[in-house]
N, C-alpha and C positions, 0 to 999 in steps of 0.2 A: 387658539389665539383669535381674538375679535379684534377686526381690523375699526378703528375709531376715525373719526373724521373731526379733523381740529382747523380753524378758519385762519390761521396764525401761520399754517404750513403751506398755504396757497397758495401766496404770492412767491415765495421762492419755489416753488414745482412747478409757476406757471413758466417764470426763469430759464432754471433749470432743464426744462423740455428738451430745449433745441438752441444751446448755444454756438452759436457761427462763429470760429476763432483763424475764418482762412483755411488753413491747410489740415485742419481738424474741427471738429462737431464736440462737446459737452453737452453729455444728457444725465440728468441727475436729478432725484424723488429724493422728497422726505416720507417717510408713513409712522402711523401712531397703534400701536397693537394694546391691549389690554392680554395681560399673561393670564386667561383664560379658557380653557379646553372649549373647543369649538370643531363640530361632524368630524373630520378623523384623526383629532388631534391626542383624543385618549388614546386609541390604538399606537400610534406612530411614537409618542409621550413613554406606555410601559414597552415597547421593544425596544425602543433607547436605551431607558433607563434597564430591561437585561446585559444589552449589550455595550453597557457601560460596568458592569458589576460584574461582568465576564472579563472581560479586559482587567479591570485591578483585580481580579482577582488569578487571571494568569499570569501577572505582571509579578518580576520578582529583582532582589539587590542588585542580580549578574544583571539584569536591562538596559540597554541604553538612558540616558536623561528623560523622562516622560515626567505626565501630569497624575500620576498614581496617586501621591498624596494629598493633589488636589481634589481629586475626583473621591476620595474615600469621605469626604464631607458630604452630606445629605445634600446642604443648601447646596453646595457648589456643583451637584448632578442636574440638580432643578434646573439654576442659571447656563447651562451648557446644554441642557433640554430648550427653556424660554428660545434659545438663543436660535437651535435647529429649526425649532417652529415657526421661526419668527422667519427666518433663513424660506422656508416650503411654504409660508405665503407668499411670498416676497418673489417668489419664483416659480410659480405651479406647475411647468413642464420639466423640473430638475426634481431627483432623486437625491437626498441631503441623510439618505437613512444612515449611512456608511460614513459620515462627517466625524474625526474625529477630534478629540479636544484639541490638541496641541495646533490646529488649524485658525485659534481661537487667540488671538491676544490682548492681556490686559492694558489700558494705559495706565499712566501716572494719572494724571488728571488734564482740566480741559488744555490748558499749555498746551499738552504732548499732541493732541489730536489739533490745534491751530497749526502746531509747526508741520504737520504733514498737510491738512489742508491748505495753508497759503504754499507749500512747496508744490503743488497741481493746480492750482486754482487761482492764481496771480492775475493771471491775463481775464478770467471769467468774472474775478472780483471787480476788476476795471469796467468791465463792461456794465458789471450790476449799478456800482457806484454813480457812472455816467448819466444811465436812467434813471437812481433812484435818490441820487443827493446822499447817500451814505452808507456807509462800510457795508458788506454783504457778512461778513463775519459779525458786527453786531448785531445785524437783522437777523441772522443766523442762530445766536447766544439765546435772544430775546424770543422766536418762535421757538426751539428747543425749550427752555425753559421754561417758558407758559406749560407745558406738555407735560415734565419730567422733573421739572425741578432740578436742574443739573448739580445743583450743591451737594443735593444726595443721593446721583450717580454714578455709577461705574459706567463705566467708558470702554467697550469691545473693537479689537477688529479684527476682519475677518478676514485671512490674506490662503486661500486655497490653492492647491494642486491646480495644473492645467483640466485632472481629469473634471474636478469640480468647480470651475469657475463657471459658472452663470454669462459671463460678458465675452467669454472666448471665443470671438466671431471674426467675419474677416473685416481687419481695416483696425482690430481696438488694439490701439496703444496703451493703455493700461488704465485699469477701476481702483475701485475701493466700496468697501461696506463697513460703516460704524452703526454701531449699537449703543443707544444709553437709557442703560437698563437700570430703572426702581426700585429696589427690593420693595419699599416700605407702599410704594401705591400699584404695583406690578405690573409694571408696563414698562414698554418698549418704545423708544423709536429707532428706528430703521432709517441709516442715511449712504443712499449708495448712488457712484457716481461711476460714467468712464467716461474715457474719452476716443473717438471713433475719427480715423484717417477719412477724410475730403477727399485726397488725392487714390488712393484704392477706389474708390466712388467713382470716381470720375474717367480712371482707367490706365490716369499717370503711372502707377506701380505694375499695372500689368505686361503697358507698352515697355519701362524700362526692364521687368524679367522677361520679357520676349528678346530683346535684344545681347542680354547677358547670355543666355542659351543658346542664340544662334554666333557667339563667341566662341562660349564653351565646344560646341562641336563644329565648328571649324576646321579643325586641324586632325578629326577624327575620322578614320577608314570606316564608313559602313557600308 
């Protein structure tokens, strides 16, 4: 994957950075990949794709609900490979070898991915709109777009295990990673966001579990 640099994506990452909401922090990038093998993407590319073709093919009727029949599409190993890569740039001190499909979900279209955005993003929108005279969700459509052409993208997200989450640190109340992915010009952008506790920061969470504890043993013989 070649990571692309688009002047459209700017001004919302510069945003994005370091949103102050009070009791919590918003930080959130967009990036633009080109679905391109780039220095160890070939390697990382065909051990996926073994161990993607190991999987369906240990996979059988008795299994639980899994993504077997999706995964036995050629295209559809590729777009779940795109998707890893895109994942190992996007995070270079994280292991994403082991990432499997069903980690991976599709949207409806763009709708689905507004209504989860304005449900995290309300208070961040207000703050964009303040500065910038209008919607951050159209600003939003319109840099995407320029990029990807959203008409004729699929729409990913990425909702991982504890063991794989990238933003699983102290103070993050909860991310997100969306993907919209091109078949037809093969590329990606990558749009991932969390939002990080002020109050852990600052040492308010600490002081209240220090006190909780010295409740808890209390009443305890040691």
């Amino acid at each position: 994957m070649k990571f692309l640099e688009y002047t459209p994506l700017d001004s919302i990452n510069d945003f994005l950075n370091h949103v102050d909401l009070g009791e919590c922090t918003i930080k959130g990038n967009l990036e633009a990949y080109s679905c391109k093998h780039a220095g160890t993407d070939r390697k990382l590319s065909r051990s996926l794709e073994l161990e993607i073709l190991d999987y369906v093919g240990q996979s059988s009727d008795s299994d639980p609900p899994s993504p077997v029949e999706y995964l036995s599409s050629r295209s559809s190993r590729k777009t779940l490979i795109y998707l890893v890569l895109t994942l190992s740039h996007m995070y270079p001190d994280y292991d994403f070898s082991a990432v499997q499909a069903h980690l991976f979900f599709k949207e409806e279209d763009w709708e689905c991915f507004k209504q989860t955005f304005e449900t995290f993003m309300s208070e961040t929108a207000k703050k964009w709109s303040e500065a910038n005279g209008r919607p951050l969700m159209e600003s939003l459509y319109k840099a995407v777009d320029e990029v990807v052409k959203l008409s004729e993208c699929e729409i990913y997200c990425y909702n991982p295990d504890s063991d794989g989450d990238p933003f699983l640190e102290n103070g993050s109340i909860w991310s997100f990673n969306f993907f919209f992915y091109n078949r037809k010009l093969k590329r990606v952008v990558s749009f991932r966001c969390c939002c990080l506790s002020n109050l852990l920061e600052d040492g308010f969470l600490g002081i209240e579990l220090h006190d909780e504890e010295e409740g808890i043993f209390e009443d305890m013989d040691m």
